[in-house]
C-alpha positions, -999 to +999 in steps of 0.1 A: +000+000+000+025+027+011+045+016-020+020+024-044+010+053-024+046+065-035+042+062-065+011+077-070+027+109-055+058+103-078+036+104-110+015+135-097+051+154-093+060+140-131+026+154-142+029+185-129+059+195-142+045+179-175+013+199-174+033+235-159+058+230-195+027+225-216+007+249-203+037+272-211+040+266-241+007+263-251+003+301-234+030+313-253+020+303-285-021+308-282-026+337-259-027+375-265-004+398-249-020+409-225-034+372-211+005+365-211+013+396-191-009+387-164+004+353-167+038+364-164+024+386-134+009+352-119+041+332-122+064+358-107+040+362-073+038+324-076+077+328-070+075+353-039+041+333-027+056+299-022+092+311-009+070+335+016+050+313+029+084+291+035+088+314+069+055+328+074+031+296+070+056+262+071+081+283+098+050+305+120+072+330+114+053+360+113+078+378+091+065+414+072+103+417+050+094+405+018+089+441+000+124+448+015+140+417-003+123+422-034+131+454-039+170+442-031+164+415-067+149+443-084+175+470-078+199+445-081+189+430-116+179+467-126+218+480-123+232+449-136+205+446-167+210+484-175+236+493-202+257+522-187+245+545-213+213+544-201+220+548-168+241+577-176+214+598-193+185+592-163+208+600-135+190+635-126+194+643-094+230+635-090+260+614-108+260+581-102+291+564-085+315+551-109+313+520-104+276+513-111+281+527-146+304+493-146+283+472-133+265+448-162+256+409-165+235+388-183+198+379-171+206+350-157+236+362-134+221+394-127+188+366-114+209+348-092+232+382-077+197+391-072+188+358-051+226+358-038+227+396-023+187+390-007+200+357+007+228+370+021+216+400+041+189+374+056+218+360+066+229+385+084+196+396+099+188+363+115+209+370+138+192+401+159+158+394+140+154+360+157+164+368+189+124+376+194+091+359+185+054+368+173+047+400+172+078+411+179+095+397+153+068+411+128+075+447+137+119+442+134+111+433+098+083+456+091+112+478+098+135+462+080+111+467+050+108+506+057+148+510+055+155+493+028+129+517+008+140+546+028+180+538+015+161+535-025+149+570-016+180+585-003+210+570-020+206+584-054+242+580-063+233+539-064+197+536-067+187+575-085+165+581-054+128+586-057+129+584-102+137+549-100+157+528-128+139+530-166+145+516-197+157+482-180+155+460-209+125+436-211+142+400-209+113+386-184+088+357-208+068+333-197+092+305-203+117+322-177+090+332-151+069+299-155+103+282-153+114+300-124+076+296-106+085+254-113+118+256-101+110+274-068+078+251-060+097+219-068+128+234-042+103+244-017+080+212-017+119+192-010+127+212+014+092+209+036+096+173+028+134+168+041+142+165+080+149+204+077+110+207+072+101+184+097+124+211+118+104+243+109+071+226+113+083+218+149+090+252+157+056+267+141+042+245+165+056+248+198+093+261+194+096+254+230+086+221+227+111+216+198+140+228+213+135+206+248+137+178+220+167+189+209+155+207+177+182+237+163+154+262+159+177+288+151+193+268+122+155+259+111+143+296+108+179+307+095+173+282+065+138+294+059+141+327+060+171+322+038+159+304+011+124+327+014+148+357+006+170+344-019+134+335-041+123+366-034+151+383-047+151+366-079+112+373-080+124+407-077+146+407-107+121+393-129+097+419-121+120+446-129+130+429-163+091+421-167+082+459-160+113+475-177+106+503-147+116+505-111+106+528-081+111+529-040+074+534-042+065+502-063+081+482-027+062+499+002+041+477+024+013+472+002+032+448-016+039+424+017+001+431+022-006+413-013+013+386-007+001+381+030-032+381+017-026+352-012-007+328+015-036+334+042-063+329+019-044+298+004-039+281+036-005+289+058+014+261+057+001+251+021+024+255-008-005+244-028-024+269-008+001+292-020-003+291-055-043+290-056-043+322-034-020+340-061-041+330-091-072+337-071-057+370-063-035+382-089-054+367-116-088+373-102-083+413-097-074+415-133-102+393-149-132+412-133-120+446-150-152+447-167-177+452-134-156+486-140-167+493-172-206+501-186-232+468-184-262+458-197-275+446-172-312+425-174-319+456-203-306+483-180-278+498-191-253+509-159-228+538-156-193+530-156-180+526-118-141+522-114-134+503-083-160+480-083-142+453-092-121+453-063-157+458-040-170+422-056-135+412-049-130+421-014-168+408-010-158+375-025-125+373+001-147+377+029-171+351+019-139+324+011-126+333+050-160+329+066-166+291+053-127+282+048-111+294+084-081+277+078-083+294+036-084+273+005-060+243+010-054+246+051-019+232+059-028+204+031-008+197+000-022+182-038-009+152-031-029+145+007-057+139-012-039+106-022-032+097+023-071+100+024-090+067+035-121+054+030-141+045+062-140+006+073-104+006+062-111+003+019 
């Protein structure tokens, strides 16, 4: 029983990745542009969903950063992706160092210095960030969020302050953010799955418990938060190669807000969760554009009324949270739905 349980879950791994490249290409190839930008849109917050919810739902983390780390893959990608003649010309307010007119790589180094820098500093922040818990812990990197915009804002030698970075040139396409969004789910599912994941869940349930039996909490939440930031960096660089334009203002809190809202309403905990709470949300917003524009409704013919879709959408939110407490998935994956059994043992 439990071997063919295995490979049940085996062959639902194959046919996911089998389904995610065919879907790809299939997108590519059939969809307008704009169904593929929102795609692309989807597949990059699939990216920062999945590696979020790493420390904040698999971890119980509560950890508000992730604007802060993005915007780290974004600036970084943006300098590196960013001939020096460009930068030289949008460089208003003052002259840039000299050495970011040197700085330049291709996409997929200037991807992974992205990942590498916003790994890194985690790194380093573990250290004071985790000396507290709860609530605690969610105002240190709410902070940590606010400073790293505040340095966008006010280094304009590195970053050119509040204008931001244009012209970065447009490498992002579905088969690099689809590929990514694979890559990412595939590293995160392993990693939950591994004796490292067995670590975090321990702590997310009683981290006092854990470390009485011996658990390294600190090394647990270290590797989460981690491996969170270093997706979340790279998320960031294909966002600024997908947008071709950067701002401080693009990474305030509103953006840790989005992507607190698609892991809660997914299930925390859920990696599955996780990316039915980005398409629900990032794809959902988008799709009911026309409750914004004039109706005929039942004969009568309505006034356009921008913002409503985002009224039905809240609406529908609420409805989801009042009959799924737990959201969407709970702390359940795709492939629980194969552990279920029948009553009288069948």
């Amino acid at each position: 029983m439990n071997t063919l349980m295995l490979k049940k879950e085996q062959w639902l791994k194959i046919s996911f990745v089998a389904i995610t490249v065919w879907f790809i290409w299939f997108s590519n190839s059939h969809f307008d542009e704009y169904t593929i930008r929102i795609l692309n849109n989807i597949a990059i917050f699939i990216i920062l969903a999945v590696s979020y919810n790493l420390i904040n739902g698999v971890t119980g983390q509560f950890s508000l950063e992730p604007n802060g780390f993005v915007a780290i893959g974004a600036y970084v990608a943006a300098l590196l992706l960013t001939s020096p003649e460009a930068k030289q010309y949008q460089y208003a307010i003052v002259d840039p160092y000299p050495f970011v007119l040197t700085l330049h790589a291709n996409f997929v180094v200037a991807l992974l210095l992205g990942g590498a820098f916003a790994a890194s500093l985690a790194a380093c922040l573990s250290f004071p960030v985790f000396r507290v818990r709860g609530d605690y812990l969610a105002i240190v990197t709410l902070g940590f969020g606010f400073i790293i915009k505040i340095l966008a804002i006010n280094v304009p030698e590195v970053t050119n302050g509040s204008l931001g970075i244009n012209d970065i040139p447009e490498f992002s396409n579905l088969y690099w953010t689809g590929g990514i969004a694979m890559i990412a789910v595939i590293v995160v599912l392993n990693i939950i799955n591994s004796k490292f994941g067995r670590a975090m869940k321990a702590v997310r349930d009683d981290e006092d418990a854990a470390i009485a039996m011996g658990v390294n909490t600190f090394k647990a939440k270290t590797l989460a938060f981690c491996t969170s930031a270093f997706f979340e960096g790279v998320g960031g660089g294909l966002l600024a190669a997908l947008l071709t334009s950067i701002s401080p203002d693009l990474f305030d809190f509103f953006f840790t807000f989005q992507l607190l809202i698609i892991i809660v309403l997914g299930g925390l905990g859920s990696t599955t969760g996780a990316i039915i709470g980005t398409v629900l949300v990032m794809g959902g917003s988008e799709w009911m554009r026309f409750l914004d524009e004039p109706m005929n409704l039942l004969g009568y013919e309505t006034t356009a009324m921008p913002g409503m879709r985002m009224v039905v959408f809240s609406l529908g939110l609420i409805l989801i949270m009042l009959f799924a407490r737990e959201g969407v998935m709970g702390k359940r994956e795709l492939t629980d739905l194969l552990k279920w059994r029948r009553k009288g043992g069948k």
